[in-house]
C-alpha positions in Angstrom: 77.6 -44.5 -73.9 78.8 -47.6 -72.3 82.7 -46.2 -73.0 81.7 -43.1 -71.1 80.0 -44.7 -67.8 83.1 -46.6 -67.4 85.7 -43.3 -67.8 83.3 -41.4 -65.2 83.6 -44.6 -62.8 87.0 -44.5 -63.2 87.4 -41.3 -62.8 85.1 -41.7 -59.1 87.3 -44.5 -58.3 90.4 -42.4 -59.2 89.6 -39.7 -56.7 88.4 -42.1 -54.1 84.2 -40.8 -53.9 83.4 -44.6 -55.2 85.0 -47.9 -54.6 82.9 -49.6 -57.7 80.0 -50.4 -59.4 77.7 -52.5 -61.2 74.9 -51.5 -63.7 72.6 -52.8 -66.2 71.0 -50.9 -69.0 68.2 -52.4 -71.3 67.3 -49.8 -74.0 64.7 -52.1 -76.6 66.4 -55.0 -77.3 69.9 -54.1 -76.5 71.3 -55.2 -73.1 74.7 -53.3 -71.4 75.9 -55.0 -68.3 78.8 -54.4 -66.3 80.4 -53.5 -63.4 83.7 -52.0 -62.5 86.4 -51.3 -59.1 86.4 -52.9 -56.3 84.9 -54.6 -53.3 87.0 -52.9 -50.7 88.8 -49.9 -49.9 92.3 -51.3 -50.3 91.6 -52.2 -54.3 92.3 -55.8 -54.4 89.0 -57.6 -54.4 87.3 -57.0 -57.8 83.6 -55.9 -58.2 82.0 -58.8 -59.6 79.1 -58.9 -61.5 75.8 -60.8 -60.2 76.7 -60.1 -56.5 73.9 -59.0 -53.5 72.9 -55.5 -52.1 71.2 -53.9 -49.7 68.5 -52.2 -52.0 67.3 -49.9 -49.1 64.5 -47.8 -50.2 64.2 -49.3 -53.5 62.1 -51.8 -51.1 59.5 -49.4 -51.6 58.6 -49.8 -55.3 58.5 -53.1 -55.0 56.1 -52.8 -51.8 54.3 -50.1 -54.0 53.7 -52.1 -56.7 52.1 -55.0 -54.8 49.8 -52.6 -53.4 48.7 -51.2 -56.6 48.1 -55.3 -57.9 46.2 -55.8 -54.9 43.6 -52.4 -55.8 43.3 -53.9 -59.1 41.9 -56.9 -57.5 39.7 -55.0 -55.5 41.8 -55.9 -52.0 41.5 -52.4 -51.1 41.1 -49.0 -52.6 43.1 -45.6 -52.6 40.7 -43.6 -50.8 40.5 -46.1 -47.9 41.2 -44.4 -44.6 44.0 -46.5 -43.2 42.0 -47.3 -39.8 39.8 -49.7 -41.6 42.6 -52.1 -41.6 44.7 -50.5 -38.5 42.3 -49.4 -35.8 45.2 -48.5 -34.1 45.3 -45.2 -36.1 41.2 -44.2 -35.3 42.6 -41.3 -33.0 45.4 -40.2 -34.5 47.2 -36.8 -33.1 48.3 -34.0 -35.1 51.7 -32.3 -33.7 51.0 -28.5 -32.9 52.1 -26.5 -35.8 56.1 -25.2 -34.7 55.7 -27.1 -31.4 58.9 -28.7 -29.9 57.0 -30.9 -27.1 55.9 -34.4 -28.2 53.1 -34.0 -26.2 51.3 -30.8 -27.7 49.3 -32.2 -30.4 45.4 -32.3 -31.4 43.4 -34.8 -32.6 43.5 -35.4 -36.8 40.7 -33.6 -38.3 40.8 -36.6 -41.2 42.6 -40.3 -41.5 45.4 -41.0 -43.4 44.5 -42.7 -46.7 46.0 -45.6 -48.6 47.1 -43.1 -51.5 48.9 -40.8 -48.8 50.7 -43.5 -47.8 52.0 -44.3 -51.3 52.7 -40.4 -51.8 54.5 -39.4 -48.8 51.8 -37.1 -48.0 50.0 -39.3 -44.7 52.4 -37.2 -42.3 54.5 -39.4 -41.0 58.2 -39.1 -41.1 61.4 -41.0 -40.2 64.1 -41.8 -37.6 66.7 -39.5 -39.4 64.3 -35.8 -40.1 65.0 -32.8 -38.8 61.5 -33.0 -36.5 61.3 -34.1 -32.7 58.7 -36.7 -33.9 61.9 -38.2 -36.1 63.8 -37.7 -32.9 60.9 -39.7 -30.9 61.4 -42.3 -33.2 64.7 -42.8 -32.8 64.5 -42.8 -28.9 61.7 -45.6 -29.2 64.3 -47.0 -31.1 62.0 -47.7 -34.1 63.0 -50.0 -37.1 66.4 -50.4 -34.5 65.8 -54.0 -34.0 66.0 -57.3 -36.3 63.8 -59.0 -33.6 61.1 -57.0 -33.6 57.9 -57.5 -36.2 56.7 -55.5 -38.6 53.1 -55.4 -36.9 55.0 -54.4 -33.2 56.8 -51.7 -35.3 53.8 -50.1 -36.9 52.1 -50.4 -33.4 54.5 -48.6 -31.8 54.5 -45.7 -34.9 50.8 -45.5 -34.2 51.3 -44.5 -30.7 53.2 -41.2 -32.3 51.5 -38.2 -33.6 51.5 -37.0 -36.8 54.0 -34.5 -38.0 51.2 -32.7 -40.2 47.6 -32.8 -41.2 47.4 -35.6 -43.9 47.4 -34.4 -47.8 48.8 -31.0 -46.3 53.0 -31.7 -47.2 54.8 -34.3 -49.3 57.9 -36.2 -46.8 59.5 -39.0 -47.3 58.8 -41.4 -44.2 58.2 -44.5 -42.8 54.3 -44.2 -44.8 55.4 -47.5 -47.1 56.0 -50.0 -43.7 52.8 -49.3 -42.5 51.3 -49.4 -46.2 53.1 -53.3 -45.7 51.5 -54.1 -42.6 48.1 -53.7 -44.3 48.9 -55.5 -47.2 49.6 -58.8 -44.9 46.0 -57.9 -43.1 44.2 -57.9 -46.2 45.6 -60.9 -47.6 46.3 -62.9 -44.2 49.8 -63.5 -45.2 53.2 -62.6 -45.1 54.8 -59.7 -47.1 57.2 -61.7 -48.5 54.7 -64.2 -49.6 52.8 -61.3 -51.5 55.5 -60.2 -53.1 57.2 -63.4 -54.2 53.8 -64.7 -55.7 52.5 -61.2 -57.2 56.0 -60.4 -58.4 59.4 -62.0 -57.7 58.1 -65.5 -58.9 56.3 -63.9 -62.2 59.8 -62.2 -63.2 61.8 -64.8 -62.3 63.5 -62.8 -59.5 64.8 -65.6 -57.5 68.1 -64.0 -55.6 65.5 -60.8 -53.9 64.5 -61.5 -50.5 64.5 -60.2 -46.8 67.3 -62.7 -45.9 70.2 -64.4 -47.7 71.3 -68.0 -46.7 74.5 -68.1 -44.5 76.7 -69.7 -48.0 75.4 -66.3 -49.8 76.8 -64.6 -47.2 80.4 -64.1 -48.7 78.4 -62.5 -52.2 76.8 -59.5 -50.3 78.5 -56.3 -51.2 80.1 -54.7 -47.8 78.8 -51.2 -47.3 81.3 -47.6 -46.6 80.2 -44.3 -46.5 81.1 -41.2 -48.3 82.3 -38.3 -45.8 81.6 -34.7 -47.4 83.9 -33.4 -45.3 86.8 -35.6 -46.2 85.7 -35.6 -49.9 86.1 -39.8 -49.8 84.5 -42.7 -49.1 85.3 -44.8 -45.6 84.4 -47.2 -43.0 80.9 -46.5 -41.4 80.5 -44.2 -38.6 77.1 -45.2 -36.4 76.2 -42.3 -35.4 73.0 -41.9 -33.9 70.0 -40.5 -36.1 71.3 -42.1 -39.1 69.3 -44.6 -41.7 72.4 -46.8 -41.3 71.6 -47.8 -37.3 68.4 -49.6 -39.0 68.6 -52.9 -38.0 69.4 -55.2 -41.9 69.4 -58.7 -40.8 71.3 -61.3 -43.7 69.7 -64.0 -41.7 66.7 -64.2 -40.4 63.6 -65.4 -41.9 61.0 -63.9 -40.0 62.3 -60.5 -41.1 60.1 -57.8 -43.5 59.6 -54.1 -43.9 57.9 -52.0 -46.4 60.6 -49.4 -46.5 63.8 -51.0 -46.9 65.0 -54.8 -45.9 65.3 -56.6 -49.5 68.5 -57.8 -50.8 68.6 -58.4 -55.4 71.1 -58.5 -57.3 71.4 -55.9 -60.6 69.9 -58.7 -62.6 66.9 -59.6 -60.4 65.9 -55.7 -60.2 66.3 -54.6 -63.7 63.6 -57.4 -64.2 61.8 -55.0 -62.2 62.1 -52.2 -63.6 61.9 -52.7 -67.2 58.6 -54.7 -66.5 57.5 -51.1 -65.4 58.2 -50.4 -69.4 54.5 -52.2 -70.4 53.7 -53.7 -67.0 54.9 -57.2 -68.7 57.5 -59.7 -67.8 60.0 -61.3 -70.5 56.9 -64.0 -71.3 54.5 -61.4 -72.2 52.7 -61.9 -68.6 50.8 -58.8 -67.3 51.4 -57.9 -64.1 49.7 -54.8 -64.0 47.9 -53.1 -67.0 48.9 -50.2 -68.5 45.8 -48.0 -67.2 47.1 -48.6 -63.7 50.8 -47.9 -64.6 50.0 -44.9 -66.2 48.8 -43.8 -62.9 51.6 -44.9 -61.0 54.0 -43.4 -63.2 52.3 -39.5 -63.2 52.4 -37.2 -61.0 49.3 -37.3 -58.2 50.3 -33.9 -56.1 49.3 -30.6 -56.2 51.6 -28.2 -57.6 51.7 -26.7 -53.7 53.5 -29.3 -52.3 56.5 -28.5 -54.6 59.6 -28.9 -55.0 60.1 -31.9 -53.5 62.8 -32.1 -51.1 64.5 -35.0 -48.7 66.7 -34.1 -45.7 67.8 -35.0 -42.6 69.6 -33.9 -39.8 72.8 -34.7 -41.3 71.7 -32.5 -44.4 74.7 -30.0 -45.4 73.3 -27.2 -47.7 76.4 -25.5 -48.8 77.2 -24.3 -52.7 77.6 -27.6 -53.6 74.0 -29.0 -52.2 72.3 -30.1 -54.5 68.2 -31.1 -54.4 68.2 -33.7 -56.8 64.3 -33.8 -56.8 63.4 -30.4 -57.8 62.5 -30.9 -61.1 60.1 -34.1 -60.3 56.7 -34.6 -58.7 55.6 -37.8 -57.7 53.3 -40.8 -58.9 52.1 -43.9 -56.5 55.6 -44.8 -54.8 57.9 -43.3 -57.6 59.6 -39.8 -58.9 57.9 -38.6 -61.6 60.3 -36.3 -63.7 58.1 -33.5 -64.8 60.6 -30.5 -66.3 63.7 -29.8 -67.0 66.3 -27.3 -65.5 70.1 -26.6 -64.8 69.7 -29.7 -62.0 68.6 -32.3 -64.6 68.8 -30.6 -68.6 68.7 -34.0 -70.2 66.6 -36.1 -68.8 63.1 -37.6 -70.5 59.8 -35.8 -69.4 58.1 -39.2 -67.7 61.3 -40.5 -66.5 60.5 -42.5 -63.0 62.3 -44.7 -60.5 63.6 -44.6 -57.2 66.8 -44.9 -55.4 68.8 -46.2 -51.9 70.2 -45.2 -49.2 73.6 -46.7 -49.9 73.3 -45.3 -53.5 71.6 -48.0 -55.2 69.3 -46.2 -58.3 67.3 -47.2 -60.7 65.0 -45.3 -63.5 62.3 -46.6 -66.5 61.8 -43.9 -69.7 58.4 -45.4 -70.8 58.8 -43.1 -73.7 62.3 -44.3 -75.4 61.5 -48.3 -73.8 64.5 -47.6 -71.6 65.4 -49.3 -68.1 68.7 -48.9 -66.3 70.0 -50.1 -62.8 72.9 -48.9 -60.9 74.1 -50.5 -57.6 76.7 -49.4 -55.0 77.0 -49.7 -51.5 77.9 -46.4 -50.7 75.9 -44.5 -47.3 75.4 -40.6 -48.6 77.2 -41.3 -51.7 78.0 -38.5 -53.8 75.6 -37.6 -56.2 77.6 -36.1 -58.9 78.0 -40.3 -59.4 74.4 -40.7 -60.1 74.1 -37.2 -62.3 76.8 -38.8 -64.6 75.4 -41.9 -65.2 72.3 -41.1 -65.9 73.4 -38.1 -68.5 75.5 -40.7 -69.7 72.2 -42.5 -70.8 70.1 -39.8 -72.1 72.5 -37.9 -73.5 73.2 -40.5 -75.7 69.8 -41.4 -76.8 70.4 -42.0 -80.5 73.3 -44.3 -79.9 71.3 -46.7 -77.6 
């Protein structure tokens, strides 16, 4: 297995689509880590092992996770309308059905509830959609700025309609930021706080955080982009409507969000994620039982919100698109895989995880006891990296 990630990677680095990499795989008692490449484009500064990323979106999980801690202790509940902690959202608009005019809306028949926040289904979206409310965003400059805080930036969300009627459409969005923001209500503390004392401190994941100090500065992998068009990865290009114009800080702080924001290290997150194995850390701790990550981990949508689907306005469908989620469903902040087909013929049926924006990934097989981690730094990377790496694993099964 191990022999065959590295020939794939080198084959990626070969033809220029990655610049390296750095996993960890724990399968039972068996440990692979490694990395391989490079840390620039050039090839001259090797891809270390134990260095810091920007986890994007695997934020979320983590946020997710929390939440689901904090309902076991009776913090909060699923079917709480979000207004009872946000009165900010009592009102909430609905966007007119095919409307292209921010302003044609009508008021929310129902309230968004903690559990559509945690599926993607409370109707909100993001800076990057295809949608004039992901436009709006983007002019309000939303999640833009490292100054502003998490409670001005679901404030100013709030003042937004909704692209749907809640529980009506699964899409990916912003839902897991404001799902943060309550968190600190309930608890009267920060998110960072909440997490390091219901989870990083537990798993002993001391490099994660929403800054790095200024000495750390020189570990943090630097981030490219892959251009589809050019078939290679590069320097970043700002344009507008992209994820990457969100404001990442390495400094600051003050700084939190639900969605994205974190910075760990392969090591620090595959403690994550093979906790999600038994709900255990390395000590035997609980952190959640397994009643409560069973629910996580299955799918909670009905089968007409399927297939799944993530684009954005950057989105290419040509012969080679691929929509990597079609053959999953989704649990409480996690893919759920729940069939297999030409996109994804190998995988385990209960296979969950999440990935990044910059290509970051990771996935738990509850079933086999397997975690693995893969981090990059690559904006849009190209996907056929993640499909061989994770064939790599379950393709070899018996040999891990």
């Amino acid at each position: 297995m191990i022999d065959e990630i590295k020939e794939n990677f080198l084959k990626h680095i070969e033809n220029n689509i990655c610049n390296g990499a750095e996993w960890k795989i724990i399968s039972k008692n068996k440990i692979y880590h490694d990395s391989i490449g490079f840390r620039d484009l050039n090839k001259k500064k090797s891809l270390d092992k134990d260095l810091i990323y920007r986890i994007w979106s695997m934020t979320k999980p983590i946020v997710s996770l929390a939440t689901m801690q904090l309902v076991e202790k009776n913090y909060l509940s699923l079917n709480d309308n979000i207004d009872k902690y946000l009165p900010q959202f009592k009102e909430i608009k609905i966007l007119n059905k095919n409307s292209h005019n921010i302003n044609e809306t009508y008021l929310s028949p129902s309230i968004p509830t903690i559990k559509q926040l945690l599926q993607h289904t409370a109707g909100f979206t993001y800076n990057s959609s295809d949608n004039i409310i992901g436009e709006e965003y983007d002019r309000r400059k939303i999640f833009l700025s490292g100054e502003a805080s998490l409670e001005e930036e679901v404030y100013n969300i709030s003042k937004l309609p909704l692209l749907f009627e809640p529980g009506t459409r699964w899409h990916y969005s912003v839902s897991v930021d404001i799902l943060a923001r309550i968190l600190e209500i309930i608890t009267k503390d920060k998110l960072i706080n909440i997490l390091k004392e219901n989870i990083f401190f537990p798993l002993q994941m001391n490099s994660t955080n929403f800054f790095i100090e200024e000495d750390q500065n020189i570990n943090l992998v630097e981030t490219f982009e892959y251009s589809k068009n050019n078939n290679k990865i590069q320097n970043l290009s700002l344009d507008s409507r992209k994820l990457i114009n969100y404001f990442y800080p390495l400094n600051n702080k003050d700084y939190s969000r639900g969605g994205h924001g974190l910075f760990s290290t392969t090591e620090d997150y595959s403690k994550f994620a093979h906790m999600l194995v038994n709900g255990k850390n390395y000590n035997g701790k609980e952190l959640i039982s397994l009643e409560t990550l069973s629910k996580i981990r299955s799918n909670t949508l009905d089968r007409n919100l399927f297939p799944l689907e993530i684009t954005s306005v950057n989105t290419i469908k040509d012969e080679q698109y691929i929509n990597d989620l079609k053959d999953y469903g989704w649990g409480l902040g996690f893919r759920v895989l729940m069939s297999n087909s030409e996109n994804n013929s190998y995988g385990q049926i209960g296979e969950f995880g999440w990935s990044g924006y910059a290509s970051t990934y990771f996935l738990v097989d509850p079933i086999n006891k397997i975690s693995a981690v893969l981090m990059m730094q690559i904006i849009d990377g190209d996907r056929i990296i993640k499909h061989d790496f994770y064939n790599s694993i379950f393709k070899n099964l018996d040999k891990i």
